[in-house]
mmCIF file as gemmi writes it, N, C-alpha and C atoms, coordinates in Angstrom:
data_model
loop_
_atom_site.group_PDB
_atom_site.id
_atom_site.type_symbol
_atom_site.label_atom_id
_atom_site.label_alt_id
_atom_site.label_comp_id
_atom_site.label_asym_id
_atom_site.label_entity_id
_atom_site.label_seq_id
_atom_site.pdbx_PDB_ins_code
_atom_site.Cartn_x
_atom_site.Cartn_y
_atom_site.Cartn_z
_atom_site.occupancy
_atom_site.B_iso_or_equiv
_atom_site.pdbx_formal_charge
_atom_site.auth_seq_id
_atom_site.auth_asym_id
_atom_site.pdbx_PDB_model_num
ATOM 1 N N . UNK Axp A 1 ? -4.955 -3.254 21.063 1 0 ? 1 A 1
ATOM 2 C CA . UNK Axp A 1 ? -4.054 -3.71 20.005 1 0 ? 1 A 1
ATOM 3 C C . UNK Axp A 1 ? -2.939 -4.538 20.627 1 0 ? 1 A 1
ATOM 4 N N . UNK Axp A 2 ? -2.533 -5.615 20.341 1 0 ? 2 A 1
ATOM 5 C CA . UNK Axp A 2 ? -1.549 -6.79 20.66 1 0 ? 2 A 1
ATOM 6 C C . UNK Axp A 2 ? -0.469 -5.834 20.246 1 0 ? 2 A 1
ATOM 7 N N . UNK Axp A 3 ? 0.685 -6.86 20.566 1 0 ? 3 A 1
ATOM 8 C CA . UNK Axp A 3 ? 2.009 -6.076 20.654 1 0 ? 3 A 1
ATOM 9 C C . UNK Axp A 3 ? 2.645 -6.567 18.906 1 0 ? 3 A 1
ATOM 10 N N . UNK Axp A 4 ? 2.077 -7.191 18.825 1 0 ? 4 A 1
ATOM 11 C CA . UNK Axp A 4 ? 2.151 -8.153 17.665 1 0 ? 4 A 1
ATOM 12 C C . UNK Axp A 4 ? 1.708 -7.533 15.84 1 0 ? 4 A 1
ATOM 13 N N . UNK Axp A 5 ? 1.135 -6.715 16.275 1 0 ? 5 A 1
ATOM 14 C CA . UNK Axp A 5 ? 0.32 -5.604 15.184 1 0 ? 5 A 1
ATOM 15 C C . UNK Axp A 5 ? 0.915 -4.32 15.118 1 0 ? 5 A 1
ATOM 16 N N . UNK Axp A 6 ? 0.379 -4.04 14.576 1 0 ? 6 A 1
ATOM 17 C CA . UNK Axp A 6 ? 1.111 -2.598 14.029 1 0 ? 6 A 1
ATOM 18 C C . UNK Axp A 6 ? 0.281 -1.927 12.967 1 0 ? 6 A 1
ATOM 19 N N . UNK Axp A 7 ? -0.12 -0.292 13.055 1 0 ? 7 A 1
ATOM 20 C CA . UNK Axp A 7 ? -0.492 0.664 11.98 1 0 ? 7 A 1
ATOM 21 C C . UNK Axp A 7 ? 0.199 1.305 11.795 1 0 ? 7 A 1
ATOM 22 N N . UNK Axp A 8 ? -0.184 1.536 9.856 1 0 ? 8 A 1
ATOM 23 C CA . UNK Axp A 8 ? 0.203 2.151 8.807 1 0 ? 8 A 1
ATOM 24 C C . UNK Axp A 8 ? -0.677 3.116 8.346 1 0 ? 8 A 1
ATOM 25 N N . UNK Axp A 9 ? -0.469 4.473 7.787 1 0 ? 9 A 1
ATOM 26 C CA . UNK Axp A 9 ? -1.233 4.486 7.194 1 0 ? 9 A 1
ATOM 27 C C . UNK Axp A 9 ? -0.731 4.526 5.105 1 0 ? 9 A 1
ATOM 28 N N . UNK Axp A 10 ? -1.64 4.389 4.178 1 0 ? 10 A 1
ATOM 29 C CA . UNK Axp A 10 ? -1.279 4.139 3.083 1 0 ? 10 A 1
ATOM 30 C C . UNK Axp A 10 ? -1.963 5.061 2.349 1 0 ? 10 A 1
ATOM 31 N N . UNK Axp A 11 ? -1.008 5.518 2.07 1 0 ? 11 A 1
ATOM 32 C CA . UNK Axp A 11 ? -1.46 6.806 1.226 1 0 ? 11 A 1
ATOM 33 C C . UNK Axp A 11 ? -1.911 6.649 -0.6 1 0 ? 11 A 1
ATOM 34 N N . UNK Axp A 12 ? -3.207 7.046 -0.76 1 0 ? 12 A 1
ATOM 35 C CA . UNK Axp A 12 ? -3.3 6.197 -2.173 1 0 ? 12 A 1
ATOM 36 C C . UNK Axp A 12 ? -3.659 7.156 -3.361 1 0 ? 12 A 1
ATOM 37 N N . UNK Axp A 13 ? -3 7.149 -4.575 1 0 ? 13 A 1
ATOM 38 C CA . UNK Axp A 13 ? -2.74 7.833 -5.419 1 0 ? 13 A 1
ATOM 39 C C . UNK Axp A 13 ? -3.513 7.068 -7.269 1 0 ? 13 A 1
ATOM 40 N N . UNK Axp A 14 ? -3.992 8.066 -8.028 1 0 ? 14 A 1
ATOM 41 C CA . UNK Axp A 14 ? -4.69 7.517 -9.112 1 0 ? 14 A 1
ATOM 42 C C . UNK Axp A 14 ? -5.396 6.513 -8.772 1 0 ? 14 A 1
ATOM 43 N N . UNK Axp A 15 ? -4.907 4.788 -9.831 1 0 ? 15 A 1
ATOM 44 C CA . UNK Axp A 15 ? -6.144 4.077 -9.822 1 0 ? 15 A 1
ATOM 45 C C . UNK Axp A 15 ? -6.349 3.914 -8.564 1 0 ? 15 A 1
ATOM 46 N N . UNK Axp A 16 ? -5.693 3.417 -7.562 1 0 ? 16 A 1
ATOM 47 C CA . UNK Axp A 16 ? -5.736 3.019 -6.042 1 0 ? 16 A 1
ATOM 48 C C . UNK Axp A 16 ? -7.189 4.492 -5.176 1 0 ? 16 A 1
ATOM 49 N N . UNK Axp A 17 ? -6.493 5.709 -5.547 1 0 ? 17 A 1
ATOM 50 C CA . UNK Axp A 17 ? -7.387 6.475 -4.532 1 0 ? 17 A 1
ATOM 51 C C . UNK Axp A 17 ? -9.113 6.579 -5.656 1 0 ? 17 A 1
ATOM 52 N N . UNK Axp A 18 ? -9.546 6.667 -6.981 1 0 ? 18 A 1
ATOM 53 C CA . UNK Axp A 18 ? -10.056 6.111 -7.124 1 0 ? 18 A 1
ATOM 54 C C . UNK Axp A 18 ? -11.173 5.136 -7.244 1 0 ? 18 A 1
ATOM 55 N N . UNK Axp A 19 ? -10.562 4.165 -6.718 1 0 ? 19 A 1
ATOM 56 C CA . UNK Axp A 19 ? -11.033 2.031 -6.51 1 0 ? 19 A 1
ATOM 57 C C . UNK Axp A 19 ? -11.697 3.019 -4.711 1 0 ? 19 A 1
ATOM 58 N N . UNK Axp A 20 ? -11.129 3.547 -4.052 1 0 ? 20 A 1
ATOM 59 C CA . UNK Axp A 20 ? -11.44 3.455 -2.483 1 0 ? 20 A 1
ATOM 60 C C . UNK Axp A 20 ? -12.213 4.797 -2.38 1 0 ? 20 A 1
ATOM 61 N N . UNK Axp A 21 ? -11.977 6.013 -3.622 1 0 ? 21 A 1
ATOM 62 C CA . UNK Axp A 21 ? -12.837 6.717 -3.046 1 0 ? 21 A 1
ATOM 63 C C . UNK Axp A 21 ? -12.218 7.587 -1.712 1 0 ? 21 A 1
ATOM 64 N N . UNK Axp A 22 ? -10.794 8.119 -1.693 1 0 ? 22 A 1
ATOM 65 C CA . UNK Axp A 22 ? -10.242 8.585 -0.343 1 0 ? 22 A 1
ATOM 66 C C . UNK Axp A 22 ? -8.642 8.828 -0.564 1 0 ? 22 A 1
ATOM 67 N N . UNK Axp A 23 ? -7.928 9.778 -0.22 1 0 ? 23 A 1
ATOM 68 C CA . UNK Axp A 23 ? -6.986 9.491 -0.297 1 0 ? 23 A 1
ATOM 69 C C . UNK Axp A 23 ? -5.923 8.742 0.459 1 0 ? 23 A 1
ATOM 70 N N . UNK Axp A 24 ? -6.443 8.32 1.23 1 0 ? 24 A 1
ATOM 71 C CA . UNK Axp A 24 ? -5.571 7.545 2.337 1 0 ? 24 A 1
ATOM 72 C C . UNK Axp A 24 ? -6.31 6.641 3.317 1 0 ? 24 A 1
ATOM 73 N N . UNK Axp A 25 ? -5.772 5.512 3.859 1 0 ? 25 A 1
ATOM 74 C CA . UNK Axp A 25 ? -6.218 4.685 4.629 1 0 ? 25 A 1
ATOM 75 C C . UNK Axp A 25 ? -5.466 4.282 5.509 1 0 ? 25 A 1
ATOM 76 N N . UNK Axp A 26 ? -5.773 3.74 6.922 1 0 ? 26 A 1
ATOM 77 C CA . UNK Axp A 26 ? -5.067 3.705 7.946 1 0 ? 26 A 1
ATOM 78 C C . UNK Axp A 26 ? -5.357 2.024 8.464 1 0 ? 26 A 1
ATOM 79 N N . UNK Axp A 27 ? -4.486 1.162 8.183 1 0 ? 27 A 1
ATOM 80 C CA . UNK Axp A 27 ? -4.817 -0.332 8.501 1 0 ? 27 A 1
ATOM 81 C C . UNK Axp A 27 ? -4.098 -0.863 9.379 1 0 ? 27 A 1
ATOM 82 N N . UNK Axp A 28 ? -4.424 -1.734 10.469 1 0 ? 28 A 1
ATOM 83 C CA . UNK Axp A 28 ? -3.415 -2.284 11.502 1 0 ? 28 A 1
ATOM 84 C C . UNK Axp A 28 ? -3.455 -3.78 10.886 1 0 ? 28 A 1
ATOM 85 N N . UNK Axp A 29 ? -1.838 -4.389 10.881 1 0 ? 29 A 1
ATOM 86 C CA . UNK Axp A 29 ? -1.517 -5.498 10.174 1 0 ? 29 A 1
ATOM 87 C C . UNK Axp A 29 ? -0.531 -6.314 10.765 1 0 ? 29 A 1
ATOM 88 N N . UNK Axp A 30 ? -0.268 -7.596 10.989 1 0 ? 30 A 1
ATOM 89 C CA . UNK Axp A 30 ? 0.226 -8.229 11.843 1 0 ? 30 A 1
ATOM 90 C C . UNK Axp A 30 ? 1.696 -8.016 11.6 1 0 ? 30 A 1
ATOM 91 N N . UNK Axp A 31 ? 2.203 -7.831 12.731 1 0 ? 31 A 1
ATOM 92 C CA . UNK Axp A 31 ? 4.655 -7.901 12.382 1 0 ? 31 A 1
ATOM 93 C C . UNK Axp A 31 ? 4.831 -8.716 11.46 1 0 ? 31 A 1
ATOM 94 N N . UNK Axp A 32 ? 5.991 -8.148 10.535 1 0 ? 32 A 1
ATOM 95 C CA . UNK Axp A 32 ? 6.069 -9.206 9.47 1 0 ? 32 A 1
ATOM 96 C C . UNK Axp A 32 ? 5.557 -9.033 8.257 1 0 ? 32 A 1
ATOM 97 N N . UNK Axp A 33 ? 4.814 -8.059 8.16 1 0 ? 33 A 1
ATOM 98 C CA . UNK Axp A 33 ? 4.427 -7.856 6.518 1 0 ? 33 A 1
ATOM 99 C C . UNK Axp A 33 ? 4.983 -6.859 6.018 1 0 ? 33 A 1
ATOM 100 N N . UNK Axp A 34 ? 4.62 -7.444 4.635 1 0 ? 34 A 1
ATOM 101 C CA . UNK Axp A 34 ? 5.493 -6.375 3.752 1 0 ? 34 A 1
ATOM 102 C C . UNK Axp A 34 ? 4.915 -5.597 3.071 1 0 ? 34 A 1
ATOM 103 N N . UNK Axp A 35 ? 5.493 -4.396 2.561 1 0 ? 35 A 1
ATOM 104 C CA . UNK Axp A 35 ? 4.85 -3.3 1.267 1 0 ? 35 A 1
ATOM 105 C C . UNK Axp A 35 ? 3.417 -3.961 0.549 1 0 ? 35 A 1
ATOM 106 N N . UNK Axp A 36 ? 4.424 -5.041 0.081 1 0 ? 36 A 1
ATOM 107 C CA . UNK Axp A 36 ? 3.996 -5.927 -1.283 1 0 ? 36 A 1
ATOM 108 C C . UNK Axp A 36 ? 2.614 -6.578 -0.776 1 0 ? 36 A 1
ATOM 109 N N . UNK Axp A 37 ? 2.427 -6.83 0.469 1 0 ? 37 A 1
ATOM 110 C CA . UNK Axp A 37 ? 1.4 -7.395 1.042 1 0 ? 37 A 1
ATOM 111 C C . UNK Axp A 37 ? -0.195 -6.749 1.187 1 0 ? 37 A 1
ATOM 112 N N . UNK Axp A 38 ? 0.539 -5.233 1.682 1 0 ? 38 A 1
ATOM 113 C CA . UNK Axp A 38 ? -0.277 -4.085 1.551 1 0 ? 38 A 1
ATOM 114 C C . UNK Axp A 38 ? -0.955 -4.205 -0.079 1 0 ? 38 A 1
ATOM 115 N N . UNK Axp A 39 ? -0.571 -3.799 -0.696 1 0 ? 39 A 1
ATOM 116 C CA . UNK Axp A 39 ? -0.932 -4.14 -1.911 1 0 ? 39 A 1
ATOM 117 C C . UNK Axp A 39 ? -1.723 -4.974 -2.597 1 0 ? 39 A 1
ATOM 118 N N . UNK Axp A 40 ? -1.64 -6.45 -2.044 1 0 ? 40 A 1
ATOM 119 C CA . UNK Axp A 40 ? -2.19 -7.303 -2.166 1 0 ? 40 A 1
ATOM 120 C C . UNK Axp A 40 ? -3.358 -7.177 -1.206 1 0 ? 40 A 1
ATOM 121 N N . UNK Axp A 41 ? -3.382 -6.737 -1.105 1 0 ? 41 A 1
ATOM 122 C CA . UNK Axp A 41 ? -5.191 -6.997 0.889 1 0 ? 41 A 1
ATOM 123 C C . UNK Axp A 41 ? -5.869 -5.567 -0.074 1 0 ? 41 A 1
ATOM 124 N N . UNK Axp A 42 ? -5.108 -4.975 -0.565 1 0 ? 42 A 1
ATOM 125 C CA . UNK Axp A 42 ? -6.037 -3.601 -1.533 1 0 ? 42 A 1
ATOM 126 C C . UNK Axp A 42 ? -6.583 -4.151 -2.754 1 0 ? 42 A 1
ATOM 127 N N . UNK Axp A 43 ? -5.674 -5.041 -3.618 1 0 ? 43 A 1
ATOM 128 C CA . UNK Axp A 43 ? -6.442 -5.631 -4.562 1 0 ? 43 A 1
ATOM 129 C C . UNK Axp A 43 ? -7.421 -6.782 -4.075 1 0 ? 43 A 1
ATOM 130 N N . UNK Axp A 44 ? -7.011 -7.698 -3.254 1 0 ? 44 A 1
ATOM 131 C CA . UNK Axp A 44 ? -8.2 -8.166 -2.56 1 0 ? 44 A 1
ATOM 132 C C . UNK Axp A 44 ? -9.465 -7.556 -2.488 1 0 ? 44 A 1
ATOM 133 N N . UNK Axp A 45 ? -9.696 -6.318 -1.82 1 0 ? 45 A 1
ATOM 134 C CA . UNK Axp A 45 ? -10.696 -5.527 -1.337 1 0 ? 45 A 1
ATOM 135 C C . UNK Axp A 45 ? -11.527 -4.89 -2.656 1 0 ? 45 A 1
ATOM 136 N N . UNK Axp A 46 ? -10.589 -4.58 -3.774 1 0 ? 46 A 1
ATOM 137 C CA . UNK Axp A 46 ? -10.934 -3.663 -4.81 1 0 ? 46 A 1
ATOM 138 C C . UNK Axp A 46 ? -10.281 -4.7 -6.146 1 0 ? 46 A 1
ATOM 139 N N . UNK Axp A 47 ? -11.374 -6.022 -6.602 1 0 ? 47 A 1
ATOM 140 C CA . UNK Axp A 47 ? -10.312 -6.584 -7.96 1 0 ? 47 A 1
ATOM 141 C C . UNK Axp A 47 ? -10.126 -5.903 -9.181 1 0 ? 47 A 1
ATOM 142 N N . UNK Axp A 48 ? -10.685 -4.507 -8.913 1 0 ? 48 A 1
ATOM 143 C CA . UNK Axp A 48 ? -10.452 -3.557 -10.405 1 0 ? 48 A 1
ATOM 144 C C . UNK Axp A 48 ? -9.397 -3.379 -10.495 1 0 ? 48 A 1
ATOM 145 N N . UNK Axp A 49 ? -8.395 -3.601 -9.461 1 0 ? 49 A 1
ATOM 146 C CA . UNK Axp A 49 ? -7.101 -3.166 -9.49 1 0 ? 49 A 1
ATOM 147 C C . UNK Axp A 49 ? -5.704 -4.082 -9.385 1 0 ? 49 A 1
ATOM 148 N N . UNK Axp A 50 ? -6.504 -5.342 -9.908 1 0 ? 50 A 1
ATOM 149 C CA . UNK Axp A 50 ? -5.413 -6.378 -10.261 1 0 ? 50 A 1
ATOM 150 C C . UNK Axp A 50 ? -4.851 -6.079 -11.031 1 0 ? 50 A 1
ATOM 151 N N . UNK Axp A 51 ? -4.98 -5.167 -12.21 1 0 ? 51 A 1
ATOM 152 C CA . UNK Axp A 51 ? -4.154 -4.711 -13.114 1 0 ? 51 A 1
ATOM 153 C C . UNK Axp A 51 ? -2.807 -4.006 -12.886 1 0 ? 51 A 1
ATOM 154 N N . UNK Axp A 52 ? -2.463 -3.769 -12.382 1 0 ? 52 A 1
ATOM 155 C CA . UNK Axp A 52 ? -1.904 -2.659 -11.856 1 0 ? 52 A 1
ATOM 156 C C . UNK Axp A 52 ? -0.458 -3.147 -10.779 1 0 ? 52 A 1
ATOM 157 N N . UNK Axp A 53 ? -1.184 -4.701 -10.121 1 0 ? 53 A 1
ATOM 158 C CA . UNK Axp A 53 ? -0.55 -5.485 -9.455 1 0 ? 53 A 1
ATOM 159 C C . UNK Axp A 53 ? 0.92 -5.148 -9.754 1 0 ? 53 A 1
ATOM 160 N N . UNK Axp A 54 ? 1.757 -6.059 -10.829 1 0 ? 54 A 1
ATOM 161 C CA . UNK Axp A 54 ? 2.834 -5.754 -11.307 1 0 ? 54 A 1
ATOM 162 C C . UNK Axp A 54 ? 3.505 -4.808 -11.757 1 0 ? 54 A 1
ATOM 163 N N . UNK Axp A 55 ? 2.819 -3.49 -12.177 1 0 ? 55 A 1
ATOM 164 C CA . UNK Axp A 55 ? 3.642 -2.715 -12.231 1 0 ? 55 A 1
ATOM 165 C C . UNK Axp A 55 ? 3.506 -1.397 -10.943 1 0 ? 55 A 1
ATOM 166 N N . UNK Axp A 56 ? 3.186 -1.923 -9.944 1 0 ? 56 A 1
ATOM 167 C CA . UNK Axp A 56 ? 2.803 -0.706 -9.406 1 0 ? 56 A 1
ATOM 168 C C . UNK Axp A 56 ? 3.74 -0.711 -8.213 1 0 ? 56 A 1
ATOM 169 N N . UNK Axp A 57 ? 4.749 0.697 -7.966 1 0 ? 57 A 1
ATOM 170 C CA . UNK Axp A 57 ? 5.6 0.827 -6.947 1 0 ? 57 A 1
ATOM 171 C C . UNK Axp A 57 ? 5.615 1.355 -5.154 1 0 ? 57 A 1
ATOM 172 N N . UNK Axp A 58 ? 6.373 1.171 -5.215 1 0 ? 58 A 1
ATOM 173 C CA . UNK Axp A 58 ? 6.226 0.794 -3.231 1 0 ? 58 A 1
ATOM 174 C C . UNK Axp A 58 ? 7.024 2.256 -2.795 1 0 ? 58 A 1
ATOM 175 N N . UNK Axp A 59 ? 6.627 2.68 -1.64 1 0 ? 59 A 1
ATOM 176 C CA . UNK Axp A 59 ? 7.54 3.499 -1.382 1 0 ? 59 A 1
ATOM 177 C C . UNK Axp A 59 ? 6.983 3.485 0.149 1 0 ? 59 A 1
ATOM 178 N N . UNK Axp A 60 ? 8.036 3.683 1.309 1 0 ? 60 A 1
ATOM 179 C CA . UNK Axp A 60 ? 7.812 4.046 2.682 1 0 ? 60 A 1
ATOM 180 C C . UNK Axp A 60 ? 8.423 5.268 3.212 1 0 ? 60 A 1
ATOM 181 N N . UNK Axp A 61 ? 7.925 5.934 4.053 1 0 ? 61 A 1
ATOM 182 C CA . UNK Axp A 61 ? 8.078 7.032 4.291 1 0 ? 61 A 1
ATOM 183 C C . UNK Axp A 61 ? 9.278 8.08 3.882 1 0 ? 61 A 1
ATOM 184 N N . UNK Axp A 62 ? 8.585 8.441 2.026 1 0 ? 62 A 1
ATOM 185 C CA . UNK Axp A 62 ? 9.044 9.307 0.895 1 0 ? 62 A 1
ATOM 186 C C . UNK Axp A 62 ? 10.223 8.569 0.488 1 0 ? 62 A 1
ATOM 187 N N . UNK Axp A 63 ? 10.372 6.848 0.814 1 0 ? 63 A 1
ATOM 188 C CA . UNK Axp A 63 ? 11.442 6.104 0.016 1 0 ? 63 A 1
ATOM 189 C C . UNK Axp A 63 ? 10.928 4.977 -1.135 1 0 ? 63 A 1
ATOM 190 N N . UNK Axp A 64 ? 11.398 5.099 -2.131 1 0 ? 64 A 1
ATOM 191 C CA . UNK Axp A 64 ? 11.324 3.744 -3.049 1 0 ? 64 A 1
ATOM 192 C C . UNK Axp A 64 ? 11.542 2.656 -2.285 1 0 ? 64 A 1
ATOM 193 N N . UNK Axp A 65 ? 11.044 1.558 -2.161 1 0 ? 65 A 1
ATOM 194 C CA . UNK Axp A 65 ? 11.849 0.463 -1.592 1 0 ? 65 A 1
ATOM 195 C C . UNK Axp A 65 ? 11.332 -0.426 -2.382 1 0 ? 65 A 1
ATOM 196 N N . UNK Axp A 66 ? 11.844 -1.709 -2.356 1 0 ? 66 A 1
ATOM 197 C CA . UNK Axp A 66 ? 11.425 -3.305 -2.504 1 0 ? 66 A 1
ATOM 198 C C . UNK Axp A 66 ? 10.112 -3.826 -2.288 1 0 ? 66 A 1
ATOM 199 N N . UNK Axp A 67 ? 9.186 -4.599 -3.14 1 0 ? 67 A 1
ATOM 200 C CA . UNK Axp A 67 ? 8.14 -5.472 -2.614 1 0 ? 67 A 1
ATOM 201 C C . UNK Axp A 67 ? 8.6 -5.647 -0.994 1 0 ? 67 A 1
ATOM 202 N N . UNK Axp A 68 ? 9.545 -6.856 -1.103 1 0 ? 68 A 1
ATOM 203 C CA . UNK Axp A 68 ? 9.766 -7.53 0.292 1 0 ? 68 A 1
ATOM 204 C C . UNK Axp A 68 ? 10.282 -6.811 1.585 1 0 ? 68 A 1
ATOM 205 N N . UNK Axp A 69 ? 10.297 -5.18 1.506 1 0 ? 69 A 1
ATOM 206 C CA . UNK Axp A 69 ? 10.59 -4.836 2.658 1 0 ? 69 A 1
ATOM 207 C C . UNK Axp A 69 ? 9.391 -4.975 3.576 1 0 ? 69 A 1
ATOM 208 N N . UNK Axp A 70 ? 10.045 -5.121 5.115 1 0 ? 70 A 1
ATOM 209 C CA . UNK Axp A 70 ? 9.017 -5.364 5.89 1 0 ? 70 A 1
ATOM 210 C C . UNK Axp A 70 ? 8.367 -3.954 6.7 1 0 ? 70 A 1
ATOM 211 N N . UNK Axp A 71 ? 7.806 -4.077 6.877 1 0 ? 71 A 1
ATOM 212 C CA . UNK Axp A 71 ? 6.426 -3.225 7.942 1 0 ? 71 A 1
ATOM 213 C C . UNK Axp A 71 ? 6.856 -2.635 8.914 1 0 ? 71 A 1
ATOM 214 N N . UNK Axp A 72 ? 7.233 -1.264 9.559 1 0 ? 72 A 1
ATOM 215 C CA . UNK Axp A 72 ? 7.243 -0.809 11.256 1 0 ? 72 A 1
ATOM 216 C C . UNK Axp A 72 ? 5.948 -0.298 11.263 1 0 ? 72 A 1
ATOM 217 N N . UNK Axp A 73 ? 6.103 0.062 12.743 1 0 ? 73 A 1
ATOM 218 C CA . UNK Axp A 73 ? 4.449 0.458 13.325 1 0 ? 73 A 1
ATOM 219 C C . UNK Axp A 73 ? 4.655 2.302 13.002 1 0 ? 73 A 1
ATOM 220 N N . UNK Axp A 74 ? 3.453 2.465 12.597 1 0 ? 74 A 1
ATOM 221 C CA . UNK Axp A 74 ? 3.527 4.154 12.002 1 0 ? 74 A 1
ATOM 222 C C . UNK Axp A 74 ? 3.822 4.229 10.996 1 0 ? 74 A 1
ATOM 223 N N . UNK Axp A 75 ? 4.605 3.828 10.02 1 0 ? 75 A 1
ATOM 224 C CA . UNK Axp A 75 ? 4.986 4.185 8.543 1 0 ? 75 A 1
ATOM 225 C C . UNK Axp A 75 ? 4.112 4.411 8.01 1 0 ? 75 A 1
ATOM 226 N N . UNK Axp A 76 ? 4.586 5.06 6.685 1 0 ? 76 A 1
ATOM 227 C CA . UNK Axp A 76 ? 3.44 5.92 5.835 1 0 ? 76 A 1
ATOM 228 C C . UNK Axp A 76 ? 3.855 5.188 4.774 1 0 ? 76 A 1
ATOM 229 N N . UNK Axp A 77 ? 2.93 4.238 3.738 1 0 ? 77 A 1
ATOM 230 C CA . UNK Axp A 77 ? 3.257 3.603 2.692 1 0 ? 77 A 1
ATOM 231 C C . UNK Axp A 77 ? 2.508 3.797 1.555 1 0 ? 77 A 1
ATOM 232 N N . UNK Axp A 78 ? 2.94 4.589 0.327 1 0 ? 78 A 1
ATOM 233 C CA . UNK Axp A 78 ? 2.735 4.66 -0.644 1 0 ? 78 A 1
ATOM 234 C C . UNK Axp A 78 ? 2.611 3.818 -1.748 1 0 ? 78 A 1
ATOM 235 N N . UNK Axp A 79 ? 1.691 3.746 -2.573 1 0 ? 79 A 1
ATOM 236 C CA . UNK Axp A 79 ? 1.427 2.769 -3.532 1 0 ? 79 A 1
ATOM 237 C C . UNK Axp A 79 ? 1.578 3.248 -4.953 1 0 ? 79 A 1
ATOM 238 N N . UNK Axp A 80 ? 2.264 3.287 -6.03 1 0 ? 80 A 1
ATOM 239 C CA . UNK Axp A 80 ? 2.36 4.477 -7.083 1 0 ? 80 A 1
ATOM 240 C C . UNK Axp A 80 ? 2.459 3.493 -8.28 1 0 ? 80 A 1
ATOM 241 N N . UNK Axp A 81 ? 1.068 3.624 -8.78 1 0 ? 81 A 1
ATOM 242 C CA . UNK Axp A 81 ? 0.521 2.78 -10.322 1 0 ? 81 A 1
ATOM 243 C C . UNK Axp A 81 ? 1.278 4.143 -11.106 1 0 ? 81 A 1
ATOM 244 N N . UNK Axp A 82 ? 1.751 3.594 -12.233 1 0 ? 82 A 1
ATOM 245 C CA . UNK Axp A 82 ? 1.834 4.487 -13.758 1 0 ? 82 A 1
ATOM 246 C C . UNK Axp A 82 ? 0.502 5.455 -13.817 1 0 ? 82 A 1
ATOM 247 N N . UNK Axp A 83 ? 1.683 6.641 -14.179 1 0 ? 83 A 1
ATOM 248 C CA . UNK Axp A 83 ? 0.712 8.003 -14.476 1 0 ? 83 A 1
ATOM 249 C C . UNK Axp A 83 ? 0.256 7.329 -15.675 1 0 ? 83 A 1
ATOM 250 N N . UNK Axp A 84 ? -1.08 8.388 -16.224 1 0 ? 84 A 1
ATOM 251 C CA . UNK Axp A 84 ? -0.862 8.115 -17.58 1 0 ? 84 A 1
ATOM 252 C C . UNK Axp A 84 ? -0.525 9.279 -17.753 1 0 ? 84 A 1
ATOM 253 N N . UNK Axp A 85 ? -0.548 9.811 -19.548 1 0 ? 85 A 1
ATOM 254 C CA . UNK Axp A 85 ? 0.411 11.264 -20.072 1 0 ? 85 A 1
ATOM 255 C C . UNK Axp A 85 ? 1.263 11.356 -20.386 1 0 ? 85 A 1
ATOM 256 N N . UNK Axp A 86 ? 1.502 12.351 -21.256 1 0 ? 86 A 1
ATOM 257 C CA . UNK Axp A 86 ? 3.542 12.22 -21.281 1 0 ? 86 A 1
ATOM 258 C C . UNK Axp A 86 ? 3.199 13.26 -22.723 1 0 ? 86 A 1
């Protein structure tokens, strides 16, 4: 692994775990990316889950954060589509 990369793993919840069949996945991704990016390389992989794109929230290790926060090596990143219920 280059010095340049970095793993995550992404912990995936409803539609996300799901689309993959697993609850979690472990991806190495170049310095410099963000939450929001993660996200995007999952709907890439799985387009059942373009839906979901916009409303679906970010969180890094047990924090809410921003689309645009960026990436450390090891973080645990959560992806959290709308429950349904209520």
């Amino acid at each position: 692994m280059s010095k340049s990369a970095l793993t995550i793993t992404v912990k995936l919840f409803a539609a996300y775990q799901e689309a993959f069949g697993m609850p979690e996945l472990v991806l190495e991704l170049p310095e410099g990316t963000t939450v929001k990016a993660v996200c995007d390389r999952l709907i890439a992989e799985r387009p059942e889950l373009a839906k979901w794109r916009e409303i679906t929230r970010f969180g890094i290790n047990l924090i809410f954060v921003e689309p645009d926060t960026l990436l450390h090596n090891g973080d645990e990143v959560v992806l959290i589509p709308p429950v349904s219920g209520g």
